[in-house]
C-alpha positions, -999 to +999 in steps of 0.1 A: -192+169-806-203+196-783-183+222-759-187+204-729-176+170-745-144+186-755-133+199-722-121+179-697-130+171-665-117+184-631-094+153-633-085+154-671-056+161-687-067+198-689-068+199-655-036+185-648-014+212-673-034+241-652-020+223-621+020+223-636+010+262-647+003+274-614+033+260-606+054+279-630+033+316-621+004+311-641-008+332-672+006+360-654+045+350-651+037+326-684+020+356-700+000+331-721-030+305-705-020+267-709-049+248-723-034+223-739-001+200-746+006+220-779+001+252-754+029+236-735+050+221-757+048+262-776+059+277-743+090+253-738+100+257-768+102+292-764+120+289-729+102+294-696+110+333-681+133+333-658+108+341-630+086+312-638+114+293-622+122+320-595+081+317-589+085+276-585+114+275-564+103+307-536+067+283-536+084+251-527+074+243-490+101+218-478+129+214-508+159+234-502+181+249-533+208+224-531+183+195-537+170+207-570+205+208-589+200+175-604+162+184-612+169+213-629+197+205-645+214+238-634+243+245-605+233+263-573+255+292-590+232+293-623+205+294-607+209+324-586+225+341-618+188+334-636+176+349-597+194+383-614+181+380-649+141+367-643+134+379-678+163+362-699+144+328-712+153+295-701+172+270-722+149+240-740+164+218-718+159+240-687+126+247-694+117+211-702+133+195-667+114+228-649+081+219-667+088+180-659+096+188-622+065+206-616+046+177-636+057+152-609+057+177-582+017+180-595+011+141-592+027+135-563+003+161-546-027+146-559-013+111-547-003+124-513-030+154-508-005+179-501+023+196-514+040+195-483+035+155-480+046+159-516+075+173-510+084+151-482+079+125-508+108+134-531+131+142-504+129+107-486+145+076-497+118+049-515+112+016-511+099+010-545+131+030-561+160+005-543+159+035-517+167+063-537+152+095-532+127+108-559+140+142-564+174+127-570+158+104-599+148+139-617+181+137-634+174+116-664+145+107-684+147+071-670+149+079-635+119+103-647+099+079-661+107+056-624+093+083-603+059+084-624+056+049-624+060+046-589+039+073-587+010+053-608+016+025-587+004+045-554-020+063-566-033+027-575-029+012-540-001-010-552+031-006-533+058-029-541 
């Protein structure tokens, strides 16, 4: 196999975990480069910094604070604690729901064009999710997994 048929394209998965990186601060706030799930799945295990969170919420465009409680699995009051402490690690779990939010945050960009419309996106009641608002969904891994698959379904053109 050569090189180039190992790496993946602009839209591959590689593609895709630089996307939830940038998110999160890149290799700078990451202090490692993300190349691949393992990459990942190394980093979470070791708990995001603090800061990579800090870095995600000061980027958000439309979502307010008070919305992401159920995404991040944290209260309004831990979170500005961690605001206070950017280089204490995150919890597993922490870092997991972080790493999962900017995963969907990611798609729904590519699906929508813009983070903005993205973000619009999670904070708006769905048809397709018995009018529930993404963002709120973020909560569990089922309500997770609903978001993507919604998600799939308009990237696809298929609505209902």
């Amino acid at each position: 196999m050569t090189a180039t048929a190992e790496k993946p394209g602009p839209t591959g998965p590689g593609n895709d975990l630089q996307k939830v990186a940038d998110l999160l601060g890149g290799p700078r706030i990451l202090s490692r480069r993300i190349t691949s799930a393992l990459d990942a799945h190394e980093l979470l295990l070791d708990g995001l910094p603090g800061s990579a969170l800090t870095h995600f919420v000061r980027h958000l465009l439309i979502i307010q604070t008070d919305s992401l409680e159920k995404a991040f699995g944290m209260s309004l009051r831990t979170f500005q604690r961690r605001k206070d402490a950017p280089d204490k690690p995150l919890s597993q779990e922490q870092s997991g729901r972080t790493w999962k939010f900017a995963e969907v945050l990611a798609k729904a960009t590519d699906v929508f064009g813009s983070q903005e419309e993205a973000e619009q996106w999670l904070e708006r009641p769905a048809i397709g999710l018995d009018q529930r608002r993404p963002i709120d969904l973020l909560a569990t891994p089922a309500g997770i997994e609903l978001v993507e698959q919604y998600l799939t379904r308009l990237a696809y053109g298929v609505y209902a």
